[in-house]
C-alpha positions in Angstrom: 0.0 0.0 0.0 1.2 3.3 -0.8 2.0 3.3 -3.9 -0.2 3.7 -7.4 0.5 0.2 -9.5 0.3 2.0 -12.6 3.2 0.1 -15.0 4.3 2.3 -18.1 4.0 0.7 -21.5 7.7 -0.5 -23.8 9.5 1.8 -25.0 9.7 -0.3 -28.5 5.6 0.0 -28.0 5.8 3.5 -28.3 8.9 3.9 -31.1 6.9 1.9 -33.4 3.6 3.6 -33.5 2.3 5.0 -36.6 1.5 8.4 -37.0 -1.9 9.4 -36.0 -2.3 6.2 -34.0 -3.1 8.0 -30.9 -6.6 8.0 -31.6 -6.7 4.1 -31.7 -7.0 4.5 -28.3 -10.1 6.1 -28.7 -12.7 4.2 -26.2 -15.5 3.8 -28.6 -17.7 1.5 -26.2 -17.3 4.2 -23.6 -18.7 6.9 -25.8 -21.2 4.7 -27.3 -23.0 3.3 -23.8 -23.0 7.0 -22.4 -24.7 8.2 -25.7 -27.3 5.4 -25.4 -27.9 6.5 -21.5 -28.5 9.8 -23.6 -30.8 8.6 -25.6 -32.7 6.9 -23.3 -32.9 10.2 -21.0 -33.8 11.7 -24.3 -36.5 9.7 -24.5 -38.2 10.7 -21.0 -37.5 13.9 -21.7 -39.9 13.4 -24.8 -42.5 11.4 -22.9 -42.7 14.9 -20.4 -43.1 17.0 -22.7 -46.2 14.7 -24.5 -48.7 16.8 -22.5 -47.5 19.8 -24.2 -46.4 20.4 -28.0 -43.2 18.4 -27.8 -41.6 20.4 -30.4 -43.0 23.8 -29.0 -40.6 26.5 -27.9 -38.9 26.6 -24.3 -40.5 22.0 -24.1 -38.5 19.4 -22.1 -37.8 17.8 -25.0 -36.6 20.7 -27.0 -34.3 22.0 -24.4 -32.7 18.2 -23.8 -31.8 18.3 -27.5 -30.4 21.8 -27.7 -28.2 20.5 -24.3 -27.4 17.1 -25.9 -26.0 19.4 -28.3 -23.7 21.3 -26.4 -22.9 18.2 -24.6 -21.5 16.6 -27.5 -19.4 20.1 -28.5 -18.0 20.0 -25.1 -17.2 16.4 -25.0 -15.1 16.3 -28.3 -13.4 19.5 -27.5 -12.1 17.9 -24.2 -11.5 14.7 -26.1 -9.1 16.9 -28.2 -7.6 18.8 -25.7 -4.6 17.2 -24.1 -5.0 16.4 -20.7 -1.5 17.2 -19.4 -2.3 20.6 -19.5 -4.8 20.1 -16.8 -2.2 19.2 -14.0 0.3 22.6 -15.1 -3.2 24.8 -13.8 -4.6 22.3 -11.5 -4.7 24.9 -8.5 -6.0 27.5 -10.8 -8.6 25.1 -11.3 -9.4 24.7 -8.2 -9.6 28.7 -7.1 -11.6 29.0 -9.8 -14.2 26.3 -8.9 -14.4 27.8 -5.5 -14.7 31.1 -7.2 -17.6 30.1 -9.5 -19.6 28.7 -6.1 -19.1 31.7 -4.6 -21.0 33.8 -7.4 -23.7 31.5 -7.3 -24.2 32.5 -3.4 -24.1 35.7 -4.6 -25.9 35.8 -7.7 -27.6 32.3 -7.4 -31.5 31.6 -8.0 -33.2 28.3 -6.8 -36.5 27.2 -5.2 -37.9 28.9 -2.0 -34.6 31.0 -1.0 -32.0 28.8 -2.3 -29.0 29.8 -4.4 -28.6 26.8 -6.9 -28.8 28.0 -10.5 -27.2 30.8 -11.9 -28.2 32.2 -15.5 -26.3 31.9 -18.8 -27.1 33.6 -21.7 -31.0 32.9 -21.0 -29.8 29.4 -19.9 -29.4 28.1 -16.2 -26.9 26.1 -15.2 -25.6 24.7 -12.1 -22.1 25.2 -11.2 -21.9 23.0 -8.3 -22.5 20.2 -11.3 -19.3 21.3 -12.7 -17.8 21.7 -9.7 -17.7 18.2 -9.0 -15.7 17.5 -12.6 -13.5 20.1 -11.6 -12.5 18.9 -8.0 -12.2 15.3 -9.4 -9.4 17.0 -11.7 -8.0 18.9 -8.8 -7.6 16.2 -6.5 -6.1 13.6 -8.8 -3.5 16.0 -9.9 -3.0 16.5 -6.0 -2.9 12.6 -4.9 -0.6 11.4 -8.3 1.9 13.9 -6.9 2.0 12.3 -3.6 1.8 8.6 -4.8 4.6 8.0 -2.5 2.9 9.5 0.4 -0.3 7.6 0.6 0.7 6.5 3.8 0.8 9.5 5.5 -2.2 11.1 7.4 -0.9 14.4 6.1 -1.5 13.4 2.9 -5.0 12.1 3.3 -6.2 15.2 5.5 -4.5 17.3 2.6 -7.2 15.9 0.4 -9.8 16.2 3.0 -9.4 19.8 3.2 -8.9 20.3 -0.6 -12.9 19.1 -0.6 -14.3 20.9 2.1 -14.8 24.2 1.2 -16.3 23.4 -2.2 -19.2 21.0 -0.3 -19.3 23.8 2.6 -20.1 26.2 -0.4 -22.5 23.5 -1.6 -24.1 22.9 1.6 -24.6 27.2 1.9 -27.1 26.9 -1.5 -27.9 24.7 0.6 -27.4 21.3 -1.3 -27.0 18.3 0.8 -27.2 16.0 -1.8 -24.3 17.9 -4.3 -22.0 17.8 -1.1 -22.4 13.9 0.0 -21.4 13.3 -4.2 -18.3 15.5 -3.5 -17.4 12.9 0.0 -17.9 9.7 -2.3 -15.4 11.6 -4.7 -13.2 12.0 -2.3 -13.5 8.4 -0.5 -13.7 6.6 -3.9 -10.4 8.5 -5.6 -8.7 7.6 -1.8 -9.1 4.1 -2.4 -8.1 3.9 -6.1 -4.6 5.5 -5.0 -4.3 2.5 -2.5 -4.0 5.3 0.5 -4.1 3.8 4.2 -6.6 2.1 5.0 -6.3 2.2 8.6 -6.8 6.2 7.9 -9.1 6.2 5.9 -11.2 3.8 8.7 -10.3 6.2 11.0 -11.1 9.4 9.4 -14.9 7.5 8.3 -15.2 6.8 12.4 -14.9 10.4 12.9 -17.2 11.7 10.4 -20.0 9.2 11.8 -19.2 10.0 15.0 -19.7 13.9 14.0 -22.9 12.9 12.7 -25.4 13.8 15.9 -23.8 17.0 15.5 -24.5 17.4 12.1 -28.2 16.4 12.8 -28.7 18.7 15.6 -26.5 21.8 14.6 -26.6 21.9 10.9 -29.8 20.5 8.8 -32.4 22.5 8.5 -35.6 20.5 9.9 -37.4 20.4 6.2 -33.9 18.4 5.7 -34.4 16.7 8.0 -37.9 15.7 7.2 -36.8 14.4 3.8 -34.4 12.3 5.3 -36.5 10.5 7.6 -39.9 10.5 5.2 -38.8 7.1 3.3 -38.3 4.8 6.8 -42.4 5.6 7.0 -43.9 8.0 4.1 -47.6 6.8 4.6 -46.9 8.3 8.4 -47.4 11.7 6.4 -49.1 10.7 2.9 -50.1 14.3 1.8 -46.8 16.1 2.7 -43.4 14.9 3.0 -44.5 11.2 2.3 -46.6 12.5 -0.6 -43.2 12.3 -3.4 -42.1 9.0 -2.2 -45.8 6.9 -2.3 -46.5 8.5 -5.8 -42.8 7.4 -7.1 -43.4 3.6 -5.5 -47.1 3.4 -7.1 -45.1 4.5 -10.6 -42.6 1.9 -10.2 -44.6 -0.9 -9.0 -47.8 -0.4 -12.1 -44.6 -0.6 -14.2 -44.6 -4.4 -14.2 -42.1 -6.5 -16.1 -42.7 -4.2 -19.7 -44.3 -1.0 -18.7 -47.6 0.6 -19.9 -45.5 2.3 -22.8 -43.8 5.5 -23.6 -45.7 8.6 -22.8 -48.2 6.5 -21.3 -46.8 7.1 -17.5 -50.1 7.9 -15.7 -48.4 9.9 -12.8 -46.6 11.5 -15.1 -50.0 12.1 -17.4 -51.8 13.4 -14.0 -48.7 15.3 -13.1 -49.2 13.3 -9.7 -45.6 12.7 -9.2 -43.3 16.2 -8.4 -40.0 16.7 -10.2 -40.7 13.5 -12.4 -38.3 15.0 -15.2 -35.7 15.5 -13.1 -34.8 13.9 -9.3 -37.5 11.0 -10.3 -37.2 10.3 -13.5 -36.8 6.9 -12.6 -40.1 6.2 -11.8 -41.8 7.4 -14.5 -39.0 5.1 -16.6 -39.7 2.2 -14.8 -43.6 2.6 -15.0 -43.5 3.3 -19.3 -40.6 0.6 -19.5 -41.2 -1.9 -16.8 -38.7 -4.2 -15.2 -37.1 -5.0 -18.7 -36.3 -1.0 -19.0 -34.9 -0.7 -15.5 -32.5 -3.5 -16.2 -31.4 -2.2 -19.7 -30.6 0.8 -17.8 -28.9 -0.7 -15.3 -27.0 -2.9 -17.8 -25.9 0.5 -19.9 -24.7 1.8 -16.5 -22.6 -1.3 -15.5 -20.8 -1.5 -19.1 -19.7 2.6 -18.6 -18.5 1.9 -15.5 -16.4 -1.0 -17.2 -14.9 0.9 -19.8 -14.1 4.4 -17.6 -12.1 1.9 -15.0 -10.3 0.0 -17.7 -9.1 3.3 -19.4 -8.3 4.3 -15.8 -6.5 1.0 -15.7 -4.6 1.3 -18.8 -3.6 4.5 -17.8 0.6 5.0 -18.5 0.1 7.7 -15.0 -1.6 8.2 -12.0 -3.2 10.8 -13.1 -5.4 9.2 -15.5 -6.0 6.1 -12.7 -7.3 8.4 -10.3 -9.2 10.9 -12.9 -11.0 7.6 -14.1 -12.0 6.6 -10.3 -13.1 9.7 -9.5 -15.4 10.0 -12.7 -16.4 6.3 -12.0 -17.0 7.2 -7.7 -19.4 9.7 -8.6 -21.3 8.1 -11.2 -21.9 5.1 -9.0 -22.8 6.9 -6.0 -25.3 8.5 -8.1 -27.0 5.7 -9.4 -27.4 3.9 -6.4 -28.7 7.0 -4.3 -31.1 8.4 -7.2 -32.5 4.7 -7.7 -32.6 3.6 -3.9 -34.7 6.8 -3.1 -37.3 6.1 -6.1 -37.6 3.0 -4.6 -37.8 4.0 -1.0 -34.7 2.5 0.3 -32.7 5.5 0.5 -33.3 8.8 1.8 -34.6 11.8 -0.6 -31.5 14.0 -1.3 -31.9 15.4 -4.9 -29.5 14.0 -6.0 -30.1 13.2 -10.3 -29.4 9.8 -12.3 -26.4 10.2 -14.6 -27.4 11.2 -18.4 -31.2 10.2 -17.7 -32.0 13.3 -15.6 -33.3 16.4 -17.7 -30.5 19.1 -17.2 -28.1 20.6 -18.9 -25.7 21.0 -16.1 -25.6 17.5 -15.0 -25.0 16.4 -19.1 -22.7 18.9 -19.7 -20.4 18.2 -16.6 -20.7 14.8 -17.1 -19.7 14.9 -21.3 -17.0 17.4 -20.0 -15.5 14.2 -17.5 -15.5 11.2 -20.5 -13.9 14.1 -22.8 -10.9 14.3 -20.3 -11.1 10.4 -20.0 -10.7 10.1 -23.6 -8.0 12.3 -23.7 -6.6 10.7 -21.5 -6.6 7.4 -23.8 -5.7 8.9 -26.8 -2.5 11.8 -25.8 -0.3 9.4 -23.9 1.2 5.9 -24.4 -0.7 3.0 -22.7 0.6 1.1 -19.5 0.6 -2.9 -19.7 -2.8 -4.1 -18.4 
């Protein structure tokens, strides 16, 4: 332990390589499962916006295309971009991030005093998305430069603190569920550099133990509420159970194939809140049944393959760690945006990679492969 196991590719590997064969190292099954996630969110995006025109100004629909769009911009033009440059202005990066959170405080718009969104060009986006792309880039530029350190507690708390203030920002909008992605990050990109484990346990103990605390001292009590509302939501049916009972009924009329696109009767009734977004899930599982869920869940699986095997085939740490990071927060995502549809998890807002409608979340996310995949294609491969 202590050490990255990343082994650098032959020399003779390298000398014989033809021009322009970089690119062979293009991932296309990477970028092909996270267009077909995409697609499919896409395609609820287009089932939401049934009731009205879909192809009428300002729709779901419309606005997931024209993002989709810029998604795929962004994503090539980080594909392209070589990714060495990022660790020369890592902590530039970094101020910057914390800068951009900041200004959304400041500047920020959101639902019933928040500060979450801040306004582009006529277009909202959500820089604490970014921010976790960002702070994934940060903090393997950080932890590849100390891959000889992993031992050391100073080197663990370094990284610790490196997060904080970006989820202490987050948590200000507020946004609990933005700032627990940032801690997976960070506990996820820890493991993949093979830091101490007996650390790592120990600094996991303490943020438990600071957890009454937390409870008592810091979340707000409608938080709090939404926390607590999936151990018993028919305890409260028509308030803070209400969003949980409406998302089970979805899932469970579902059945094994689903009543059909655009035929979601929660989503018809508009009986289910924030169905486009935080529960799309539900209203994909009750149009595409069991069968959909699992074709999901099967796309989700296969990305996850292909982002750790570039992060295995990495010649450096800092691709490793850039691919465990991306692959940390994309888990942690799925599992807590599915387990709360379901009622096995707590409601935190937090949205399902590439299926959610927004344009921050795709962006950020087609922003993360694009690195990835330059991070295949502008250096020479390690033996796997």
């Amino acid at each position: 332990m202590g050490t990255l196991r990343v082994e650098r590719s032959r020399i003779q590997d390298w000398v014989t390589r033809p021009a322009g064969s970089p690119w062979r190292g293009f991932d296309l099954q990477l970028t092909i499962y996270a267009l077909l996630l995409a697609t499919i969110g896409l395609a609820m995006a287009y089932s939401n916006s049934v009731e009205d025109t879909v192809l009428q100004g300002g729709s779901t629909f419309l606005r997931g295309l024209m993002w989709a769009g810029i998604a795929i911009v962004v994503f090539t033009a980080a594909a392209v971009f070589d990714y060495k440059w990022l660790k020369t202005f890592a902590w530039p990066i970094y101020f910057a991030n914390l800068g951009l959170l900041g200004l959304t405080l400041v500047i920020g718009r959101g639902v019933g005093g928040s500060s979450r969104w801040v306004s582009l060009f006529g277009l909202q986006f959500q820089f604490s998305e970014l921010a976790k792309i960002l702070m994934i880039v940060v903090l393997a530029n950080y932890l590849a430069r100390r891959e000889r350190k992993l031992d050391s507690p100073g080197t663990i708390l370094g990284a610790c603190l490196l997060v904080a203030p970006a989820a202490v920002l987050v948590v200000l909008q507020p946004d609990l569920g933005t700032s627990l992605v940032f801690g997976a990050i960070l506990a996820g990109m820890l493991f993949m550099s093979w830091a101490s484990m007996k650390w790592l346990a120990i600094i996991a103990g303490a943020v438990i133990a600071a957890g009454p605390i937390i409870w008592t001292s810091v979340l707000p009590d409608y938080q709090k509420q939404r926390l607590l509302s999936f151990l018993d939501p028919s305890a409260d049916p028509q308030a803070s159970g209400y969003q949980l009972l409406q998302s089970q009924n979805a899932v469970t009329s579902g059945g094994f194939l689903g009543q059909g696109l655009t035929s979601s009767t929660q989503a018809q009734l508009d009986l289910l809140p924030v169905q486009s977004t935080d529960f799309v899930f539900a209203i994909l599982a009750q149009e595409l049944g069991f069968v959909g869920g699992m074709v999901v869940f099967a796309l989700f699986v296969a990305l996850i393959w292909r982002i750790l095997t570039s992060g295995w085939r990495s010649a450096d740490a800092f691709g490793l760690l850039l691919a465990g990071g991306i692959a940390s927060m994309i888990v942690f995502q799925v599992l807590i945006n599915v387990g709360m549809v379901l009622g096995i998890m707590p409601i935190t807002g937090i949205p399902l990679p590439f299926v959610t409608h927004g344009g921050a979340s795709l962006v950020s996310l087609a922003l993360a492969l694009g690195l990835l995949q330059s991070t295949n294609v502008h250096q020479s491969r390690a033996e796997w």
